[in-house]
C-alpha positions as CSV (number, residue, x, y, z in Angstrom):
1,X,-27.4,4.9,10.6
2,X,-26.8,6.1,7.2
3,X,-23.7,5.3,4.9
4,X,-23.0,7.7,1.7
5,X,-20.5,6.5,-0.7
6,X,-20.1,7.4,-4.0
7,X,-20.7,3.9,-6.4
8,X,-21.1,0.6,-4.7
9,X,-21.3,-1.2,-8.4
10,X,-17.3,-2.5,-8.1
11,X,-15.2,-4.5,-5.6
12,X,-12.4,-1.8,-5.1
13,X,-10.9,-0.8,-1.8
14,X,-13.4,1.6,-0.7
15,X,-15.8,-1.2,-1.5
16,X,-14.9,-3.3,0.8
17,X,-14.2,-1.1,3.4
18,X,-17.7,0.0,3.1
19,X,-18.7,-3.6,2.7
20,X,-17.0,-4.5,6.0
21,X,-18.9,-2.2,7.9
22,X,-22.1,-2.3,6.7
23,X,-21.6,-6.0,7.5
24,X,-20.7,-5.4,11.0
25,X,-23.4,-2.8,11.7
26,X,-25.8,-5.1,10.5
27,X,-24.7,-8.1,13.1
28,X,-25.2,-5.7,15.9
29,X,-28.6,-4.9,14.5
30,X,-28.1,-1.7,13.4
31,X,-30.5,-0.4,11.2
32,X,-28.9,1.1,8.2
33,X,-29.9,2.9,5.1
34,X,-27.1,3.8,2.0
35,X,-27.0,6.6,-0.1
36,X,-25.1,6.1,-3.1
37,X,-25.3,8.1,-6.8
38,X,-26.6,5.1,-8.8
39,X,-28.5,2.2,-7.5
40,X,-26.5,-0.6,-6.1
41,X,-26.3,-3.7,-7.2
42,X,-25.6,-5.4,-3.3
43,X,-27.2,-8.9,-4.6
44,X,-24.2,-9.0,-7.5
45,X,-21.4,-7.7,-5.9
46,X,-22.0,-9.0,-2.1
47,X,-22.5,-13.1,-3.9
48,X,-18.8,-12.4,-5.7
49,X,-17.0,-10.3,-3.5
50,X,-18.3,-9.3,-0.3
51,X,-19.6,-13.2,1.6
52,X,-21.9,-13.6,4.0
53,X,-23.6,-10.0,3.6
54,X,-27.3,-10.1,3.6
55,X,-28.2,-6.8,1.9
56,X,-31.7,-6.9,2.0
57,X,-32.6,-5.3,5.0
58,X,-30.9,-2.1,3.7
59,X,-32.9,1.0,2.8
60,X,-31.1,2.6,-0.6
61,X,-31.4,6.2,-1.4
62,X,-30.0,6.8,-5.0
63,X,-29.7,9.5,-8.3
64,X,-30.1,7.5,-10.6
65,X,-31.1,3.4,-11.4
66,X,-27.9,2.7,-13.2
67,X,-24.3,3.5,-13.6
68,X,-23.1,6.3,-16.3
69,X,-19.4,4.5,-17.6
70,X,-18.1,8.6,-18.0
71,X,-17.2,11.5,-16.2
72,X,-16.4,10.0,-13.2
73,X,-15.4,12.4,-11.0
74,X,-17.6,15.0,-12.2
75,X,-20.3,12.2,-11.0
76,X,-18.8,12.3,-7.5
77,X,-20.1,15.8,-7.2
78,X,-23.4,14.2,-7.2
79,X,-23.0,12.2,-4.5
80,X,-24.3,15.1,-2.4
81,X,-27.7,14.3,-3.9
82,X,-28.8,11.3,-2.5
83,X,-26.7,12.1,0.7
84,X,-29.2,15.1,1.8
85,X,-32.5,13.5,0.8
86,X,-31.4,10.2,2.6
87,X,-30.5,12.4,6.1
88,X,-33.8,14.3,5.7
89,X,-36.2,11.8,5.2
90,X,-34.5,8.8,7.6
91,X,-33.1,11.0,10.4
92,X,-30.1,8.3,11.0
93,X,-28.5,9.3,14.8
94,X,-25.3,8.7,12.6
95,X,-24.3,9.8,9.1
96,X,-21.0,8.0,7.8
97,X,-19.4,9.0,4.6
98,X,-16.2,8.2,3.1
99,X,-15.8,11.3,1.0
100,X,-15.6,14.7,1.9
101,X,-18.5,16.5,-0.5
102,X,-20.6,16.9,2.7
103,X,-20.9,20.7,2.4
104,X,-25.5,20.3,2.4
105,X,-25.4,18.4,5.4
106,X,-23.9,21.4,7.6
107,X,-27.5,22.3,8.6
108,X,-28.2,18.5,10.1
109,X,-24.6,18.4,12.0
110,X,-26.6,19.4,15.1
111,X,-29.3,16.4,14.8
112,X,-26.9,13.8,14.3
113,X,-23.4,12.6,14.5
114,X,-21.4,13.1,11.6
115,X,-18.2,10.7,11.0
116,X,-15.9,11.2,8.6
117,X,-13.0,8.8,6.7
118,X,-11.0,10.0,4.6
119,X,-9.2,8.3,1.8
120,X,-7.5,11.5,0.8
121,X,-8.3,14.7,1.0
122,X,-9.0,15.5,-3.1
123,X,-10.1,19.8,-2.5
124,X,-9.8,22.6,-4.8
125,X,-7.6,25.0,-2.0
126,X,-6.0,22.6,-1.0
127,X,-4.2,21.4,-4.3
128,X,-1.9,24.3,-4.4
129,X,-0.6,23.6,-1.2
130,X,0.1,19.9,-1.7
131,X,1.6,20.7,-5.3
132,X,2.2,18.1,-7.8
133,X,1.8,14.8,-4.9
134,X,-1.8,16.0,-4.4
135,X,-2.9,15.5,-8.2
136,X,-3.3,12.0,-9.5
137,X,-0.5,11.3,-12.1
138,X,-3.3,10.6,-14.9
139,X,-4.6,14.0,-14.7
140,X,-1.1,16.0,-14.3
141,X,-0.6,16.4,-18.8
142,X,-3.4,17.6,-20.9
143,X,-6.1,17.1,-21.7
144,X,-6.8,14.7,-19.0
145,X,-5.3,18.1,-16.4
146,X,-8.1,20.5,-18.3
147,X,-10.9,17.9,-16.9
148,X,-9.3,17.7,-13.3
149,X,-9.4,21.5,-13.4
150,X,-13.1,21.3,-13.9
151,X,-13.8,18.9,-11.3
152,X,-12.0,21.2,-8.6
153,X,-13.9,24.1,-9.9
154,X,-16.7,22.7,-9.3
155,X,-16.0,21.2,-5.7
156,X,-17.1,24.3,-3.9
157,X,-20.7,23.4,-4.5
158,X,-20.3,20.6,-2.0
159,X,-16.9,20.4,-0.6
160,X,-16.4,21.1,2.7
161,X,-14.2,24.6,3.6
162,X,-14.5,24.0,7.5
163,X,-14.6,20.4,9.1
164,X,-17.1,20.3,11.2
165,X,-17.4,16.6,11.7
166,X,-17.9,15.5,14.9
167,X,-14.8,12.3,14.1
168,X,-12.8,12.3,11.4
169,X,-10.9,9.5,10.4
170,X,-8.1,8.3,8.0
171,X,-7.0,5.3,5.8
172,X,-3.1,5.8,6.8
173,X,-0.9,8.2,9.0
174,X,0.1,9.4,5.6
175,X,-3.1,10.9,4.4
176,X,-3.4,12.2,8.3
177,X,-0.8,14.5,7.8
178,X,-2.7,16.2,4.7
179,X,-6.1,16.2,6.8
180,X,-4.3,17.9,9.7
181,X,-2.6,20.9,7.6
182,X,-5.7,20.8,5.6
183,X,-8.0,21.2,7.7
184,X,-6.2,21.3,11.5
185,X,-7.7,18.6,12.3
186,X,-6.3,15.5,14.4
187,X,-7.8,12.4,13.2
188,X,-7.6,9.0,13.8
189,X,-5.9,6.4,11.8
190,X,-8.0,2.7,11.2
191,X,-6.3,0.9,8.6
192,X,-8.6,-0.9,5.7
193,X,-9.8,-4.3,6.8
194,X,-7.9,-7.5,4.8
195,X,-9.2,-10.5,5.6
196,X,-6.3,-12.8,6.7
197,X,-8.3,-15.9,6.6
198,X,-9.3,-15.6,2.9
199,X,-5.4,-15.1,2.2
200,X,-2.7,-18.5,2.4
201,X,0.6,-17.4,3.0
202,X,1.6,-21.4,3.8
203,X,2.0,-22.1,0.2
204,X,5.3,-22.9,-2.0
205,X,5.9,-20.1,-3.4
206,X,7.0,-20.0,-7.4
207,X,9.3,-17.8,-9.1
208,X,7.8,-15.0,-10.3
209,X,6.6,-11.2,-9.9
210,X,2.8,-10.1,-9.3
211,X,1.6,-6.1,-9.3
212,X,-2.5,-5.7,-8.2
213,X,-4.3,-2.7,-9.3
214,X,-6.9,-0.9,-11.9
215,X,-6.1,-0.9,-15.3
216,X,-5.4,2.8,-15.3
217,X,-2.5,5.1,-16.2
218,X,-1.9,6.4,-12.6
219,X,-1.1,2.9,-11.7
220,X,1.9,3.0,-13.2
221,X,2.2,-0.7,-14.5
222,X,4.8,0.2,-17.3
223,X,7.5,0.8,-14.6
224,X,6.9,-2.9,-13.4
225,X,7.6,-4.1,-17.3
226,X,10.9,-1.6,-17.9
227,X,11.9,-3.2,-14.3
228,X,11.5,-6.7,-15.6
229,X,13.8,-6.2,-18.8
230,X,16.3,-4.8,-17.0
231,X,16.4,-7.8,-14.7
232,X,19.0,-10.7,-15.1
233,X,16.3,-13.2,-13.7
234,X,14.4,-14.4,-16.3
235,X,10.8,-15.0,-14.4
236,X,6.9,-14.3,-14.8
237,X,5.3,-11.0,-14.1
238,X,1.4,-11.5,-13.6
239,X,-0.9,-8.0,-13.7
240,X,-4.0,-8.3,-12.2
241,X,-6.7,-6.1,-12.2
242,X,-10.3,-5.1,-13.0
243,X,-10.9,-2.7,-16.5
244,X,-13.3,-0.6,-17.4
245,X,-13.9,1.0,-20.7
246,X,-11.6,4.2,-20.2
247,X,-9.2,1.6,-19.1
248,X,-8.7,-0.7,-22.6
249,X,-6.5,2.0,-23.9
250,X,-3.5,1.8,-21.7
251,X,-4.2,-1.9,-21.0
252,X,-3.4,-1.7,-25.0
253,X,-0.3,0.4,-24.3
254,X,1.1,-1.9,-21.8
255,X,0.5,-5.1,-24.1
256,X,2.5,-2.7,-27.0
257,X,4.9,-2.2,-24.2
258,X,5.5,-5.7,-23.6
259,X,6.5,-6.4,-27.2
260,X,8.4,-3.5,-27.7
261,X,10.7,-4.4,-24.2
262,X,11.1,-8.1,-25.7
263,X,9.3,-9.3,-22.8
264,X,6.2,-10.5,-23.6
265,X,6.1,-14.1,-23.6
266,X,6.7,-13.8,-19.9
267,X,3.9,-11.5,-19.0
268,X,0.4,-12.0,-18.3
269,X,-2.9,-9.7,-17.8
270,X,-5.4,-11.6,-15.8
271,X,-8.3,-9.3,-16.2
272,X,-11.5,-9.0,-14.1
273,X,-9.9,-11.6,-11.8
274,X,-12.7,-13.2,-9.2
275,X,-11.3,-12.6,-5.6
276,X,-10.5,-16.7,-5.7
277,X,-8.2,-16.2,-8.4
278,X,-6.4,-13.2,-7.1
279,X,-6.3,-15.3,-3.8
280,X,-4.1,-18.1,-5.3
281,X,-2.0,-15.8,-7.5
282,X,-0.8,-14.0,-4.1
283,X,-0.8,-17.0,-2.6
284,X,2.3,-18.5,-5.3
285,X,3.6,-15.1,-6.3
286,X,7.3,-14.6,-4.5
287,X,7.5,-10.8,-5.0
288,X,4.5,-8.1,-5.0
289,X,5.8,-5.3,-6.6
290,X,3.3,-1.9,-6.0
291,X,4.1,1.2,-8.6
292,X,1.7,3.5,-7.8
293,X,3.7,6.6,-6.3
294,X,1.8,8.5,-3.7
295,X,-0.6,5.8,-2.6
296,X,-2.8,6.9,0.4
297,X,-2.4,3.0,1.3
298,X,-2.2,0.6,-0.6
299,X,-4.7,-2.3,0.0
300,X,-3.2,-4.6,-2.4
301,X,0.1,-4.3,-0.9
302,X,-1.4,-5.4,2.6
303,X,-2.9,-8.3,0.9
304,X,0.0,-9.4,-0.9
305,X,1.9,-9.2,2.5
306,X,-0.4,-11.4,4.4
307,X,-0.2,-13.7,1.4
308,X,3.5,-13.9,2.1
309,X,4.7,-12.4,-0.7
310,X,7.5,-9.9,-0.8
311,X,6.5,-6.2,-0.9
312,X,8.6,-4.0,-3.0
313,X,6.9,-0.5,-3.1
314,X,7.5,3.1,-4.3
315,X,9.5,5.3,-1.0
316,X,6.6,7.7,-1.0
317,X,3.1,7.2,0.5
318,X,0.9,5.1,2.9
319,X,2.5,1.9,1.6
320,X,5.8,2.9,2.5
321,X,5.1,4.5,5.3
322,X,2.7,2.6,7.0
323,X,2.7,-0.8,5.8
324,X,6.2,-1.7,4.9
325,X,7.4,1.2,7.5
326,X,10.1,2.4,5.7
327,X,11.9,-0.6,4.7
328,X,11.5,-2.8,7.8
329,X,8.8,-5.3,6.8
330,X,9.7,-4.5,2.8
331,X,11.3,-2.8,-0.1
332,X,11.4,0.7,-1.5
333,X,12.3,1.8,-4.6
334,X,12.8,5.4,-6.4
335,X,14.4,5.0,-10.3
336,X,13.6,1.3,-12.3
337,X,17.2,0.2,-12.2
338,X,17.2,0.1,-8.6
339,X,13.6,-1.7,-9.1
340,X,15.3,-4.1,-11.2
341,X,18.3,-5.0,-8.6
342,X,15.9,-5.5,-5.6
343,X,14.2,-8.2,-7.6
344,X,17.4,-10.3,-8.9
345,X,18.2,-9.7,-5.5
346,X,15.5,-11.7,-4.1
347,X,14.9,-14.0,-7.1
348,X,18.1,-15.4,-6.9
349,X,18.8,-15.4,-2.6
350,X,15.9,-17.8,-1.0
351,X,17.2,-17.5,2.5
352,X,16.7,-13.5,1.8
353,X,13.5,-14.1,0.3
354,X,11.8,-16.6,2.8
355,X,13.4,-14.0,5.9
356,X,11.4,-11.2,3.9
357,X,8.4,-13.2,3.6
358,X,8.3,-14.0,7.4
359,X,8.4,-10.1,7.7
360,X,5.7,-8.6,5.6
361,X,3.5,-11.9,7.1
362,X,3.9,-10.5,10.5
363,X,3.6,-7.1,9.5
364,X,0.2,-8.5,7.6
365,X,-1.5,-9.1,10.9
366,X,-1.9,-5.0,11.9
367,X,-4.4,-5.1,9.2
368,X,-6.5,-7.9,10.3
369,X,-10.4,-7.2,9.6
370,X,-11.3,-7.7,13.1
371,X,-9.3,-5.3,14.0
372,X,-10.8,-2.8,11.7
373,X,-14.2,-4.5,13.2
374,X,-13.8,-4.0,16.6
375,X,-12.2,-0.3,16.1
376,X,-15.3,0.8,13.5
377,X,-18.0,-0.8,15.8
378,X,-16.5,1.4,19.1
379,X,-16.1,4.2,16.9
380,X,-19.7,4.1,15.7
381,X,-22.1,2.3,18.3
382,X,-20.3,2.6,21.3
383,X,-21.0,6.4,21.6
């Protein structure tokens, strides 16, 4: 079986959703190769993210033997690379990918089974159908929308027009909907995996705010601060998140934020958190608050919610939709005012607060990893 994934050198979402599998192929003896644009690092980021993963019985295809810090998307494209040369030469019965640049490998569809899941569906013909939700916010003003332009210029070198996987699946019912007018396709929703275990939602929890995410504009972090100096409730708010070097700018603009809002003694960056650290910051936090609008899930907020914290969450997206479900195991929110009121709200009510808790707690147990286990291993050895 062969995995293709764009950069396995971080521990984001698709990271560990990649992770997860790979792990679970490899306890049913699978043999699996990965194709990936640079070489990965598995030793590194399996020791501090991903436990109990023995990577070395993996066969890597890669472009190149170390990670370019630019151009990002415009590296994606590449992805593509590896992809074809990695089919071709190890003949896999199964080729999983979790992006949809798989335009070279139309020619192979008939030799193996091609499975598909998609995060979102990011295509050049599609984007003027989906209108300003299908563009991420960072690259919706110029200059930054002149280099998105690019990158969907480019996509039809590798993107696929027709999808002609044999199983196509998706991260939320949200991102479903997009797939199926995209592409008419009906595909099946398998939530990423959160390992309840690793997250304590038994503990006393203190008063104050936490928000989980990249250091990056399209997170949206600033609306969390203008929400906190609104509020009456005079309380921490804790960012965490990992940066990269396109990200120390507006990590720099939120700190000038901070300052200029009066709040900044009261807010704290914990940067390039380990996975234990992030662990016992959910595990005290009262309130998760989420900002991102649009989110095609939402991993954070599932994690925060099985670490029995209260989930207050943009009312647009696979957060919304699928995890808090539209206000019953959580909060929404539309305008920073009315961000603002929900957390007084349940700063200053504990019997609201610890009933809310209970809620996203239960709701936390959908997302189980063994869940995502059992429904990945069906999906790809049991056919």
């Amino acid at each position: 079986m062969l995995l293709s994934h764009y950069l396995f050198t971080r521990a984001g979402g698709g990271e560990r959703l990649m992770a997860t599998i790979l792990d679970e192929l490899l306890k049913n003896s699978a043999k699996v190769s990965m194709a990936t644009f640079c070489r990965s690092d598995y030793q590194r980021l399996f020791a501090s993210y991903f436990r109990g993963i023995d990577p070395r019985n993996i066969r890597d295809y890669w472009l190149l033997p170390f990670h370019l810090p630019a151009l990002g998307v415009y590296q994606r494209l590449l992805t593509p690379i590896p992809t074809w040369f990695a089919v071709k030469s190890s003949k896999p019965d199964v080729v999983f990918l979790d992006h949809e640049m798989f335009k070279s490998l139309r020619n192979f569809s008939k030799d193996c089974r091609i499975v598909w899941y998609c995060h979102f569906p990011y295509v050049m013909w599609a984007m003027k159908r989906l209108g300003e939700e299908g563009v991420p916010e960072k690259y919706r003003e110029f200059p930054w929308s002149l280099y998105w332009r690019g990158f969907l210029a480019l996509q039809r070198l590798d993107v696929i027009e027709e999808n002609f996987a044999d199983l196509t699946i998706v991260n939320s019912s949200y991102t479903g909907r997009y797939v199926k007018r995209i592409w008419d396709t009906d595909p099946i929703v398998v939530y990423p995996p959160v390992d309840l275990e690793s997250f304590d939602p038994t503990r006393e929890k203190k008063d104050f705010i936490v928000s989980v995410g990249r250091f990056s504009t399209e997170k949206r972090f600033e609306d969390a601060l203008r929400a906190l100096a609104l509020c009456e409730s005079f309380v921490p708010l804790v960012f965490v998140g990992t940066l990269s070097a396109s990200g120390r700018p507006y990590l720099q603009s939120l700190r000038r934020l901070a300052r200029k809002l009066g709040v900044s003694d009261r807010v704290y960056f914990v940067v390039n958190a380990s996975f234990n650290q992030l662990m016992t910051i959910l595990a005290e936090a009262k309130i998760y608050v989420h900002c991102m609008k649009h989110e095609h899930f939402g991993i954070s907020v599932a994690e925060a919610a099985a670490s029995g914290c209260v989930p207050i969450v943009p009312k647009s997206g696979g957060c919304w939709e699928d995890i808090v479900l539209k206000g019953r195991y959580g909060f929404g929110w539309e305008t920073i005012s009315e961000l603002a009121d929900r957390l007084d709200d349940l700063l200053t009510n504990d019997r609201k607060s610890r009933y809310w808790k209970r809620m996203a707690v239960e709701r936390s147990r959908i997302f189980d990893e063994s869940n995502f286990r059992e429904k990945m291993r069906h999906l790809l050895l049991d056919r």
